[in-house]
C-alpha positions, -999 to +999 in steps of 0.1 A: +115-182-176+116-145-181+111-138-144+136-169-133+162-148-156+153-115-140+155-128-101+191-142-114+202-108-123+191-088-096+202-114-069+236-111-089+240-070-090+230-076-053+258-095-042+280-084-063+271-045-046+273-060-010+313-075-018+326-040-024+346-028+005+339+008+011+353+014+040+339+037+066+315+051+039+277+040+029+272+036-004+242+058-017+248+056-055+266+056-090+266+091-104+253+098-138+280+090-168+277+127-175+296+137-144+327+109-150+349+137-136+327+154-104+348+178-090+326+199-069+291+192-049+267+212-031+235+203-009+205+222-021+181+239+004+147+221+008+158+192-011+172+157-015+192+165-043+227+180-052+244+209-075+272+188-093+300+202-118+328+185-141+363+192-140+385+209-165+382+200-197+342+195-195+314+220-207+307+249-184+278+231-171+258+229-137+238+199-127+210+188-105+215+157-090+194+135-072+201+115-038+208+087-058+232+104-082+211+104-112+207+140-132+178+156-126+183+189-143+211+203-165+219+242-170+244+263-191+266+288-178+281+312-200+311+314-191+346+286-192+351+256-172+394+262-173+396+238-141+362+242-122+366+224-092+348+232-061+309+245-052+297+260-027+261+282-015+251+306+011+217+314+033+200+329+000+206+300-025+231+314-048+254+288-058+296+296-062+317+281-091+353+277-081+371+282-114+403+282-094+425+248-101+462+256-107+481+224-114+513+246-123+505+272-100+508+296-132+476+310-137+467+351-126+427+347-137+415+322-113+376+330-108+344+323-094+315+322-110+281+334-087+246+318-099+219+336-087+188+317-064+167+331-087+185+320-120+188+287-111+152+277-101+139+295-132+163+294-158+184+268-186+214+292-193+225+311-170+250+349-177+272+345-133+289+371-119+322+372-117+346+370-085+383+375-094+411+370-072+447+368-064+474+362-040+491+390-028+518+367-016+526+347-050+554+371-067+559+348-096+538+330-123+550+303-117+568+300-083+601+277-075+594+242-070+588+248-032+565+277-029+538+260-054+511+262-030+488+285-050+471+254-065+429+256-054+403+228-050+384+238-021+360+271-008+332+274+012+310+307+021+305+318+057+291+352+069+299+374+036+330+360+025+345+329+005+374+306+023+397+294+002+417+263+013+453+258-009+465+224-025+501+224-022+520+209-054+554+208-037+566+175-035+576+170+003+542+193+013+517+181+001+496+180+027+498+218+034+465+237+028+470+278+034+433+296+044+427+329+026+394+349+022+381+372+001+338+391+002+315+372-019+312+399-044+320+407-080+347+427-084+383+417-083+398+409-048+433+402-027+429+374-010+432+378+027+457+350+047+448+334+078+463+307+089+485+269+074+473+235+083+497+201+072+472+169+068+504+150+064+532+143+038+519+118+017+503+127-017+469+109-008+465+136+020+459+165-010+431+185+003+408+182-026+374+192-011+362+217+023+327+221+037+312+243+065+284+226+086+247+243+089+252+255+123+289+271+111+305+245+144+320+225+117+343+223+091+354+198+075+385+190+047+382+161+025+416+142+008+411+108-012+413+086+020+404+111+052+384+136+067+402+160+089+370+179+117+376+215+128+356+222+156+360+250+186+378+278+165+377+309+171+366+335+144+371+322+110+405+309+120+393+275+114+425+258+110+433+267+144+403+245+160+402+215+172+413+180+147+396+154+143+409+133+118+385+105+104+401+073+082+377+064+058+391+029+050+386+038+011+410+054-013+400+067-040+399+100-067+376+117-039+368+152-051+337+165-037+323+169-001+296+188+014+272+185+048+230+175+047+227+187+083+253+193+112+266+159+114+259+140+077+281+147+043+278+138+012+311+128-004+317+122-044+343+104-064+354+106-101+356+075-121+391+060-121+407+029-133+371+017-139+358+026-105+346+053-085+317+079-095+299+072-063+278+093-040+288+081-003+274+092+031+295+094+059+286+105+096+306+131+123+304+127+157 
């Protein structure tokens, strides 16, 4: 009887997983209630799991996640989660915190937080460095209506520096994402500008995610129903690459992307409406 009931549920949770419609994406798991609101996601070297964080409001916490997106370890950073919302690593390991979101394009102490290699594989609470920056083209705190595009919810590292990708909060741009840089050191920087890139108009097309492939041939810009594929740029103009823009056939609060090899990423959800809080894979060409 026990066993009858047991087959019954399992065939149910089954089915019940093969009617959702994901679109484009493969379904690899529900993240852990403790990351309700995953903002930010990063692949770690020589592993099957993921570096996950929380979005404002949370505790300044990093997590371990498996491929499945159950929480594996959990460790303390001493210092504020104000709106963290982005992650990324470079070739040694050390893992950037993007303290940067800026809903009302007000804020003039948007930081990263820099977690050591060595830190993370060996300890529970963790003292980062800190990486402070600034736009030396925002003249007020906070701009007119139009010029709010000093909102930040993506970054990546590549050779030395961090890439920061804008989320534009004016009303018929939001699809505009502005490309600064600035090193990958503590200290406080000016950000550097590079280049503009328009996704579209539409206020699903938010850039709320960016990732650089393995190889550095890629990158890649995430919004809650597309990917948009910059490939064959020149420098680190990557804006000014080639597009490749990918419908997922899915819309949802997608926060989080970030590549397992040159042509797999990872991409994470929060928990909306009573959905979300996924892990998905999703293949490039």
């Amino acid at each position: 009887m026990r066993f009858r009931i047991l087959r019954n549920v399992l065939i149910l949770l089954f089915f019940s997983n093969c009617s959702v419609n994901y679109g484009q994406l493969t379904y690899a798991g529900k993240i852990s209630s403790d990351l309700k609101e995953v903002s930010g996601m990063e692949s770690i070297p020589n592993s099957d799991n993921f570096w996950m964080v929380n979005d404002s409001g949370n505790h300044p916490r990093v997590y371990e996640v498996n491929s499945k997106g159950k929480i594996y370890k959990t460790l303390y950073i001493n210092g504020k989660n104000r709106d963290w919302e982005d992650l990324t690593k470079d070739n040694e390991g050390n893992l950037y915190v993007g303290d940067f979101g800026n809903n009302a394009n007000d804020r003039k102490n948007q930081t990263i937080y820099m977690l050591s290699a060595a830190d993370l594989a060996s300890k529970k609470s963790i003292d980062p460095q800190k990486i402070k920056f600034s736009f030396p083209d925002q003249k007020k705190f906070p701009p007119k209506k139009k010029k709010k595009h000093f909102d930040v919810e993506s970054f990546f590292h590549h050779n030395g520096y961090l890439y920061l990708f804008t989320k534009s909060r004016t009303k018929s741009a939001y699809g505009r994402t502005n490309l600064y840089k600035i090193p990958a050191k503590a200290g406080k920087h000016k950000a550097q500008f590079i280049s503009t890139f328009n996704t579209c108009s539409e206020l699903s097309c938010w850039v709320t995610s960016a990732a650089i492939s393995p190889n550095g041939k890629k990158v890649v810009l995430l919004s809650h129903n597309a990917v948009w594929q910059f490939t064959d740029f020149k420098g680190d103009d990557f804006l000014g690459g080639t597009v490749k823009k990918y419908d997922l056939g899915h819309t949802s609060q997608k926060e989080s992307i970030c590549f397992k090899d040159d042509s797999t990423v990872y991409i994470s959800d929060e928990e909306s409406h009573g959905s979300g809080r996924n892990l998905y894979v999703f293949l490039l060409d």
